[in-house]
C-alpha positions, 0 to 999 in steps of 0.5 A: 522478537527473532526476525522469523517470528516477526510479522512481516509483509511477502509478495505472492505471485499469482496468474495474472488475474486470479489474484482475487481468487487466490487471496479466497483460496488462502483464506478458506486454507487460513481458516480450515488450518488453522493459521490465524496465527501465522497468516493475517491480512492479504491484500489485493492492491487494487482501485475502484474508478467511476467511468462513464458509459452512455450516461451512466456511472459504471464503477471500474475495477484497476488492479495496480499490481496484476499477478501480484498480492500481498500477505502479512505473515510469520514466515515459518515453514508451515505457513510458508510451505502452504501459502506456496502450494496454495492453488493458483500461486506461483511462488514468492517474489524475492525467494533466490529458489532453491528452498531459499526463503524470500525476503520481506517486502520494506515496511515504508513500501508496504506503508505507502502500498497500504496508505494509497490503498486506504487501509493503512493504521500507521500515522505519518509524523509530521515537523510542519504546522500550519504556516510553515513552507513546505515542499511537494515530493511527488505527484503533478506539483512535485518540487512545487513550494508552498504554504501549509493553510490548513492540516486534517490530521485524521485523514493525514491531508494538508491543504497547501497554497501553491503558485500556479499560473500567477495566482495562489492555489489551494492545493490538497497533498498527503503528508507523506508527499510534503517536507518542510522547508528550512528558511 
């Protein structure tokens, strides 16, 4: 398949805010153009908190990437040129100007984006089992070692024991975040 027919992930820049807006313009122009085949999924990165206010449970909205959305799509001239010219875009990241084409956003990238966001299909493979060390690549217990107890393949979750403070801990990691230790 040539790179320009392969369906690939763009940022779009927007006005800080609008994102959500955007992202209904360009489905709305998806549909009434007829670019199903052009243009697929458009993703807002956004996360849903709960806060508590004066008791209650109020549910907050954060926007990881304000001014910003993401669109899989086949870069081609049409889609591109509608995509740019889309109300409230203000143009691609990555693109040098100039009627340069912008780059696609790095499919591991997206891949992480997509699986903090909880709409990712793609499994991580794994070369540890239950037993096996392992250590943390990220987070608070970055570079922290333990053991891998238990392993939810579905939910891609290992349940790791860690030592902290002087007593072992169950700790819940994703398996992106892990890497196997060679004894």
């Amino acid at each position: 398949m040539a790179e320009e027919n392969k369906k690939q992930w763009y940022v779009v820049n927007t006005y800080a805010g609008h994102e959500n807006r955007v992202k209904e313009n360009l489905e709305r122009r998806i549909e009434t153009m007829g670019l199903q085949d052009f243009l697929f999924r458009i993703v807002v990165a956004e996360e849903k908190e709960i806060e508590y206010k004066n008791g209650k449970e109020v549910e907050k909205t954060t926007n990881l990437f304000s001014g910003y959305l993401f669109v899989e799509m086949i870069m081609t001239d049409e889609a591109w040129y509608i995509v740019r010219n889309t109300p409230g875009v203000t143009g691609f990241i990555g693109s040098s100007g100039g009627g340069a084409k912008p780059f696609p956003v790095a499919e591991e990238e997206m891949e992480n984006i997509l699986r903090k966001l909880g709409i990712t299909d793609k499994k991580v493979q794994v070369d540890f089992q239950v037993g096996d060390r392992v250590r943390i690549l990220s987070g608070a217990f970055s570079n922290i070692e333990g053991t891998v107890e238990e392993m939810d393949d579905d939910n891609q979750i290992a349940v790791v024991l860690t030592i902290l403070f002087g007593r072992e801990t169950p700790t819940e990691v994703g398996y992106s975040e892990l890497e196997k230790i060679e004894l």
